[in-house]
N, C-alpha and C positions, 0 to 999 in steps of 0.2 A: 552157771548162770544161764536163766532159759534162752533164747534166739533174741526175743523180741524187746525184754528186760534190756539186753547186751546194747541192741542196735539204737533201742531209744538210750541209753546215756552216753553210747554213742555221737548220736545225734545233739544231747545237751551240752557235751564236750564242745563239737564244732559250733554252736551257737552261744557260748560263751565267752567265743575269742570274736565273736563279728564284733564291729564297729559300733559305737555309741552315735550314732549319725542318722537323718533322715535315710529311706531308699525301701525297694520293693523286695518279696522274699518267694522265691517260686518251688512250692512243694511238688516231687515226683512219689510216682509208684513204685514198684521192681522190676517193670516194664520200660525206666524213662518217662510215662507219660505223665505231663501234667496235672496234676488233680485240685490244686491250689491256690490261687495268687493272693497276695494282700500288699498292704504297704503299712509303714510302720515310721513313727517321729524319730525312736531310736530302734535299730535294728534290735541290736544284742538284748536291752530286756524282753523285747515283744517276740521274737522267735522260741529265748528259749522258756518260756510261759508254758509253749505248748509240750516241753518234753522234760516239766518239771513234774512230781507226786500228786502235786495238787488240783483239786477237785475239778473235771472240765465235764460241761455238760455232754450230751448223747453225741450229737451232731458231731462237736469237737472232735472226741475220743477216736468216732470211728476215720475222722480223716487222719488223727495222728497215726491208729493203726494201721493205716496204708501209706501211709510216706514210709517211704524205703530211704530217701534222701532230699538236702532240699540246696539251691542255689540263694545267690543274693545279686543286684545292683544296686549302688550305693548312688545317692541322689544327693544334687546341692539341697533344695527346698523340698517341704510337704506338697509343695506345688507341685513339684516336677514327680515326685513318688505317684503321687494321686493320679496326673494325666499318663504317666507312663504302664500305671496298675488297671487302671481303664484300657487302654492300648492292649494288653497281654492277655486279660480274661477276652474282649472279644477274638482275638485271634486262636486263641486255645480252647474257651468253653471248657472252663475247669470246672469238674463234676460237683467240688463245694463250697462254689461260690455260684451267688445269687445274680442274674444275669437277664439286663434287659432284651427286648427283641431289635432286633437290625433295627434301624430308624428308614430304614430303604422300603421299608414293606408297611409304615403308614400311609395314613393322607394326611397332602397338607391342601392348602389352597394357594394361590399362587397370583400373584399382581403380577402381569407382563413387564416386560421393559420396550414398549411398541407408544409410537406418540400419542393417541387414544388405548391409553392401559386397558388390558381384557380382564377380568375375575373368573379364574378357571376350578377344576379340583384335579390334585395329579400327586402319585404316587414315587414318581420320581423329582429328586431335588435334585439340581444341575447347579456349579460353579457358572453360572450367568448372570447378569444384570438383572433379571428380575426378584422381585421381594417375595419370600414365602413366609407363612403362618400356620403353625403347627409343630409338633405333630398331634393331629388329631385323635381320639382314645377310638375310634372308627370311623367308615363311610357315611355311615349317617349323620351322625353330627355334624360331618363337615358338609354335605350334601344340603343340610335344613340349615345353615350358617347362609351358604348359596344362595340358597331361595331367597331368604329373608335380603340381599341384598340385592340380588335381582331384581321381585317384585314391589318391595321397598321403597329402595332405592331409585328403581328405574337403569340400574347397569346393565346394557346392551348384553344379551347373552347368545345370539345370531352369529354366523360363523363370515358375515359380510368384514370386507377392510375400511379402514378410517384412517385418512380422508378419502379416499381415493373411491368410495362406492358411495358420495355424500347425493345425495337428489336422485340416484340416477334408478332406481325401483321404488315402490309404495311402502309406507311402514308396515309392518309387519302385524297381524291380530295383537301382541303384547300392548305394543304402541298404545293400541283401539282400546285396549279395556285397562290401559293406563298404569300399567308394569313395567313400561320402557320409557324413557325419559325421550327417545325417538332422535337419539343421535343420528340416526343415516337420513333425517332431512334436513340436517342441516344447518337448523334452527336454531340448535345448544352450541354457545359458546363454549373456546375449552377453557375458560375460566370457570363456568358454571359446571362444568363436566370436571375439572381439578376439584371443585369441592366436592361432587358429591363419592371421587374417589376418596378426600383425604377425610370423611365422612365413613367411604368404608375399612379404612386402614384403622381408623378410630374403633369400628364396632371391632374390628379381628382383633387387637390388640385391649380389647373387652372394655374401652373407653366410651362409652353411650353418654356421661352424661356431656363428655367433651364432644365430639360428635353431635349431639344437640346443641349445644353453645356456639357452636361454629358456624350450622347449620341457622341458630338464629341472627347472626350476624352479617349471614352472607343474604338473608332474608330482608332484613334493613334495608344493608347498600342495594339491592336491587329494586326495592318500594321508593328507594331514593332516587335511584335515577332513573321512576318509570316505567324499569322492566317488572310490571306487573304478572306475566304468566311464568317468568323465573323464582319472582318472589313466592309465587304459590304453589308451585313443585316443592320450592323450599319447605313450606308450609306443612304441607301431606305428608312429607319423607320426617316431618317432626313428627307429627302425628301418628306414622307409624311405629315411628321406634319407641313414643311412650305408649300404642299397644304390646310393642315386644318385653318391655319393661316389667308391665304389670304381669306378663302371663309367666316370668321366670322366677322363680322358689326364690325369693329373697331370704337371706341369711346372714346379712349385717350391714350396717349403715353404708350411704350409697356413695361414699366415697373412698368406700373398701378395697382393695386389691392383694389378694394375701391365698397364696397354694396352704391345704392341711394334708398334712399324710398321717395316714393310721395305722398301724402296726399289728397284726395277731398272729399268736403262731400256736400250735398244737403240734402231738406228737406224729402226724398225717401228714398238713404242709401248712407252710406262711404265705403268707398275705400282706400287700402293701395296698392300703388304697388312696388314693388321691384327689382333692376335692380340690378344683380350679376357682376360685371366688373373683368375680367382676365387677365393678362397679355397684358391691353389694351383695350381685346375685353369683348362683350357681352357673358358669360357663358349659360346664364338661365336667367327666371323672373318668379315673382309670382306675382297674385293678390290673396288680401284677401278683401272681401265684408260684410258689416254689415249690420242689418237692421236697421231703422229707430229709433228705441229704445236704440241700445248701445250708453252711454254717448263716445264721443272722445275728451274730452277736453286734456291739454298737459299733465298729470299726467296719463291719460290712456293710452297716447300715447307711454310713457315712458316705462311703464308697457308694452306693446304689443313688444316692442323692445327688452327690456329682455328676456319676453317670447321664441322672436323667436330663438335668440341665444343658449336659454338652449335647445334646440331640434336639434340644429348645431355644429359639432367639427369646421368647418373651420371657423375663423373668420378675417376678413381683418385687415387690422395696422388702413385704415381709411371709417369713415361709414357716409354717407352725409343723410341730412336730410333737406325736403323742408320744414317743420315747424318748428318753434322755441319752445325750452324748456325752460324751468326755470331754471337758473345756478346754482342751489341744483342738477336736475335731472340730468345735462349734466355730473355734476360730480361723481353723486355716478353710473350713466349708463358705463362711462370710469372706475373707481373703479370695479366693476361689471365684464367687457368683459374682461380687464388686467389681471384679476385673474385667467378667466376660458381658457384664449387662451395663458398665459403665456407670451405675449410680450404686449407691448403699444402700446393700442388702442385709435384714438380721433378719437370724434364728434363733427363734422360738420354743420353748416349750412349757406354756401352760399349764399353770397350775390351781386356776383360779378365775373366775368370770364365764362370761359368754366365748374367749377361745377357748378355756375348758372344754366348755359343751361342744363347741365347736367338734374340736378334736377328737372325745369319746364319740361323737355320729360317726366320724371317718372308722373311728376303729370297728365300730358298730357292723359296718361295711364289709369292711376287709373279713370280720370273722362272718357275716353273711356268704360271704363269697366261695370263704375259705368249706363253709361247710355243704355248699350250693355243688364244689367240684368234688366236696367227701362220698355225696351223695350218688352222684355221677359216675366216680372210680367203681364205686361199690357195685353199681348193677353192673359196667359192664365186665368187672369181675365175676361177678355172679353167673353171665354168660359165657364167659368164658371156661369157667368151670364145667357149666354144661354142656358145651360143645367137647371138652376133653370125654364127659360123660359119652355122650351122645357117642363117638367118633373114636372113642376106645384109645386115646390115646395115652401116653407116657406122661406126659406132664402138660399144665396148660400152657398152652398157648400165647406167650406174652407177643410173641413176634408172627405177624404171621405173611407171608409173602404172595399173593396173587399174579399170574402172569395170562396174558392174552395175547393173538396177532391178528393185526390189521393188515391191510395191502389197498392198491387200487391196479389192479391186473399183476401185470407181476415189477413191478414197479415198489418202492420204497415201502418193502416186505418189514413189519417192526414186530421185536418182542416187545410189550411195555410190561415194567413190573412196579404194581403199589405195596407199600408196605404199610400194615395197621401194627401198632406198638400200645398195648394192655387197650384192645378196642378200642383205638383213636388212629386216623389218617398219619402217618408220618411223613409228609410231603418231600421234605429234605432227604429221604431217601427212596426217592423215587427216581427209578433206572430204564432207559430205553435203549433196546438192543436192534440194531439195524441189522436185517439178516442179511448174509454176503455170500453162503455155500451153497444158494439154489442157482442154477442157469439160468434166467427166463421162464422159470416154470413156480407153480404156487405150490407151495407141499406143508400143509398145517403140522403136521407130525415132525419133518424133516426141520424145520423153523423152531417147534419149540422146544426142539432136543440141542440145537444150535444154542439158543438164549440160555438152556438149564447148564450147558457145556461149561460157556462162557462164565455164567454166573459163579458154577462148582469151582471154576478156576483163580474169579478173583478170592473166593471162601480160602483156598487153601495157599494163596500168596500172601493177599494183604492183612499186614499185623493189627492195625489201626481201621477206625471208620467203619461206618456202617457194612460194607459188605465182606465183612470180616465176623459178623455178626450171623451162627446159625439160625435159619430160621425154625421156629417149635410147628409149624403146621406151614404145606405149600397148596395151594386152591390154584386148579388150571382152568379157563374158560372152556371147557370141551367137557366129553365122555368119556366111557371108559378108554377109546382106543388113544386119548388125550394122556390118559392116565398111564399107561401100558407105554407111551411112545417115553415116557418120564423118567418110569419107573425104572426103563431100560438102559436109561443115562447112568441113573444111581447105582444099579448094579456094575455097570462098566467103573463107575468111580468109585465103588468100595464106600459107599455113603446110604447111613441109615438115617431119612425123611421120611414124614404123613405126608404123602400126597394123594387130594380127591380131586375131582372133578366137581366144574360145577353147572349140572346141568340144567338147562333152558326148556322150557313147554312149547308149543306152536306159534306163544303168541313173541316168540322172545324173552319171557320173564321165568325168573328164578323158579325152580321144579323140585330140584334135590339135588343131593350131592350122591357121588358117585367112588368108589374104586376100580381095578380092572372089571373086579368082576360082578359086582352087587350094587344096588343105588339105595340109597338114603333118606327114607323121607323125612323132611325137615316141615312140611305144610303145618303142622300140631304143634312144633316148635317154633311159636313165636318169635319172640326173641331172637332164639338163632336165626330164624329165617330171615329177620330184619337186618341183621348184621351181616349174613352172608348175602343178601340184595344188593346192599350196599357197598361192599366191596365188588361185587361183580358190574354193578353200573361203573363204579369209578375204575374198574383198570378199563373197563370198556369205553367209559370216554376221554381216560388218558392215553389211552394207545391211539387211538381216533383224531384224535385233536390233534395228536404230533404228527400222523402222518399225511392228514389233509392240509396242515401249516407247508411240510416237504413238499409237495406237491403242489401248493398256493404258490410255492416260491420257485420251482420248477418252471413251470409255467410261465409264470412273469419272465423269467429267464431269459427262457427257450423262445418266446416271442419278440422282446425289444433288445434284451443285455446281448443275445449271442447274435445280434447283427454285428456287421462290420465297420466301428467307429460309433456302436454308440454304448452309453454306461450308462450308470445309475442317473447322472445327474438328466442326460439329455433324454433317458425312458421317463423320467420325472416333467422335462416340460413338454413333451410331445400327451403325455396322459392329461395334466394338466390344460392344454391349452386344445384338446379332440374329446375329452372326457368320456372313453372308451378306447379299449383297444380295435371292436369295430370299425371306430370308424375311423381310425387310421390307418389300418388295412384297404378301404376302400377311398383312401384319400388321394390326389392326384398329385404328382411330382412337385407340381407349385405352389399348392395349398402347404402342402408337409415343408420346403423350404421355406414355406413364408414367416413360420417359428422360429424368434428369438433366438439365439443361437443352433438353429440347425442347417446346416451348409448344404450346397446344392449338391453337394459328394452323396453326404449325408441322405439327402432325401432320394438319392436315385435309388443306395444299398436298401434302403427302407421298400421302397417302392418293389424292387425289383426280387427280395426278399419274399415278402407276399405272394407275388406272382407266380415264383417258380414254386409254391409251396401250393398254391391254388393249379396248378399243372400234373403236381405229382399223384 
């Protein structure tokens, strides 16, 4: 019986004694790792599916021929499968499964929790009092969301405090040309300034026309009781949101609210797109793109739809969908959104009308997209072949690793290393090596035989993760003796690498690539030469950027933190209340105690700190 015949009835064996129960199924390789997750209403028929005779499409097949073995958790509800199965692909990034991006690395927009609320944009979402909306599909949208309520609106977008800075400076240009509602004079009540927040809370949560209904009501009461210049702010901030109204792609009656996702997939990659509908119009869209390997059959689709919600507070009453689920899924999906959104949520999927059409534009989309990134892979495939051309190497290039070092004297000495993956930035594996084997002395050669050492070392330890990962091509920011200082590692460590050099012209800018002993002209070589630019700017302003940060923070340090009795908090109100380290350097024993928490101890070490440092 062949190996593989053996192990998969094997495997159908063990998964015909699982349990008839809801719970999660976790597929490994013959390495242990992960490559897998799903969840399932009953285990026992849904696992052994996969390791029955019958027909499984590409994607399938090839994950069942890499499970070597698979575990199980058994769950009370689809509830608890589904949030637990979410939980385990983001902690694993299992190769075939389909997988959102962090939620930590959108924009959302942010209401304070401060007694005159601020309208901010911020990347990071904190367990605090204040309200966020989002996640945004980018910066820009949520950037021109901003705007609109800003100059709209009139929301104070100045970096002054409320109450506390009411009358005491002039309003600001905004004020003047009538984009600020000109809260710091004091003028606006916070009843008037309550609505025109719960006005913007209205548009985030894509409610415009409630937002104007509110907005003319609060217009009323104030005509009523004579606040005429209230009522007519009211007035203009209607006005303008029936300009923003007309100028957004309307797409169904205006008292619409309903997400569509659109589904394509080809033998290359899938495609989910997502059309946000508001009060009619088009809000936002996202596209999300897989590769070729994540399975998308309807169970992970279902899965991906979940997912996306738990990283969303707004959720519509109804959510359209161009593919069809399985009447288990569709139910415990509405089960699911009901619970987390607090009202009734149904799912959709149209077969007929205006969601129809609806739905085929979204899919429309998605295969736009899907073939926008085919097109994309393909050239920089195409260069990458040419650079193996060019550069005589063994095989292309999928990985390619670039290293440079920075310094500021001989002070926080760094290797940084970028990695591009099939001609794309791979940020997440991006490595900085602090050098630690030079004395006080700078030695370019000595540093990057240190970082390749270090590097060679995690290659041949670690089983897992990116730097366990050979690189097919290594680019060093130097010449040939850059090259030479490398190659001398690789011999010492019994390790065959392409390593060039990538050398620079007078003025700074990419010239050629190099080995020990011959250079490369790349100048005719478009393409490649755009691609090797590029990676030679980016290890040069990621090596740069980290070591001027060490150094930024050094600094700050070495000046208020490594006094005697002071910390973060008390370097914070000394900068704060002298606004320069100048000039509390030059500040006098009684000035510096006169600081809210700073002691006359405090201000003598301060004081006298200074001094002997201006001595030395």
């Amino acid at each position: 019986m062949p190996t593989t015949f053996k192990r998969t009835h094997e495997l159908l064996q063990k998964a015909n004694a699982l349990p008839l129960c809801p719970g999660v199924y976790i597929m490994r390789d013959k390495n242990g790792k992960i490559i897998y997750v799903g969840k399932s209403r009953k285990l026992k028929n849904r696992v052994s599916q996969y390791f029955q005779q019958s027909k499984k499409n590409t994607k399938t097949s090839r994950m069942v021929n890499a499970a070597e073995d698979f575990e199980y958790i058994v769950c009370k509800t689809e509830i608890e499968a589904l949030t637990l199965e979410n939980s385990l692909i983001k902690q694993n990034a299992p190769k075939y499964n389909i997988k959102l991006k962090d939620a930590k690395s959108y924009p959302y927009i942010k209401v304070t929790d401060d007694e005159y609320p601020r309208i901010v944009f911020t990347r990071n979402r904190r367990a605090d009092k204040s309200k966020y909306y989002g996640p945004f599909s980018g910066s820009g949208i949520a950037y021109s969301i901003l705007d609109i309520l800003h100059k709209s609106l009139g929301i104070p977008n100045c970096k002054r405090k409320f109450p506390q800075e009411f009358g005491k400076e002039r309003p600001c240009i905004y004020y003047q040309m009538k984009q600020c509602c000109g809260l710091c004079t004091g003028n606006v009540s916070k009843d008037e300034y309550n609505a025109l927040l719960q006005c913007a809370t209205d548009i985030l949560k894509g409610n415009i026309s409630g937002a104007k209904k509110a907005l003319e009501e609060k217009m009323l009461t104030f005509a009523e009781s004579e606040q005429f210049e209230a009522a007519a702010r009211c007035r203009d901030t209607m006005r303008a949101l029936e300009r923003l109204n007309q100028k957004q792609n309307i797409v169904a009656s205006p008292d619409t609210n309903m997400d569509v996702f659109g589904f394509y997939c080809d033998e290359f990659a899938s495609c989910i797109s997502i059309m946000y509908i508001r009060d009619g119009v088009v809000n936002d869209k996202a596209d999300y793109v897989f590769n070729s390997d994540a399975i998308t059959d309807t169970e992970a689709l279902a899965s991906f739809v979940a997912d996306h919600y738990i990283q969303r507070d707004i959720i519509p009453r109804y959510i359209l969908l161009s593919f069809d689920l399985a009447e288990d899924d569709v139910t415990m999906l509405e089960e699911f959104l009901t619970h987390r959104s607090g009202h009734r949520v149904y799912i959709k999927h149209p077969e007929r009308g205006n969601n129809k059409e609806l739905a085929v534009t979204v899919v429309q989309n998605a295969e736009e997209k899907a073939r926008q990134i085919k097109i994309e892979a393909q050239k920089d495939e195409s260069v990458l072949i040419d650079i193996a051309r060019l550069l005589k190497l063994e095989a292309i290039p999928e990985r390619i690793e670039a290293y440079d070092i920075s310094n500021i004297g001989t002070e926080n000495i760094t290797a940084g290393m970028v990695v591009y993956e099939s001609g794309k930035p791979a940020k997440a594996d991006y490595r900085l090596f602090k050098i630690r084997s030079l004395n006080n002395t700078t030695d370019d050669y000595a540093s990057m035989q240190e970082a390749l050492r270090r590097r060679i070392k995690h290659l041949k330890e670690d089983d897992s993760g990116s730097f366990s990962k050979y690189p097919d091509l290594i680019l060093i920011d130097g010449g040939k003796g850059h090259v030479s200082a490398v190659k001398e590692v690789l011999r010492e460590e019994n390790i065959e690498l392409s390593v060039f050099g990538m050398v620079k012209d007078d003025f700074h800018k990419t010239r050629a690539l190099c080995t020990e002993n011959e250079e490369i002209n790349i100048a005719k070589e478009r393409a490649i030469f755009m691609l090797i630019y590029k990676i030679q700017e980016e290890v040069h302003r990621f090596t740069v950027d980290k070591v001027m940060s060490a150094k930024s923070s050094a600094l700050k340090r070495s000046s208020l933190e490594n006094i005697r009795g002071i910390g973060p908090s008390k370097a914070k109100k000394l900068l704060l209340a002298f606004g320069t380290l100048n000039a509390i350097k030059n500040a006098t024993e009684a000035e510096i105690s006169a600081i809210n928490g700073i002691s006359e101890a405090d201000a003598k070490n301060i004081f006298e700190y200074f001094r002997t440092r201006e001595q030395k």
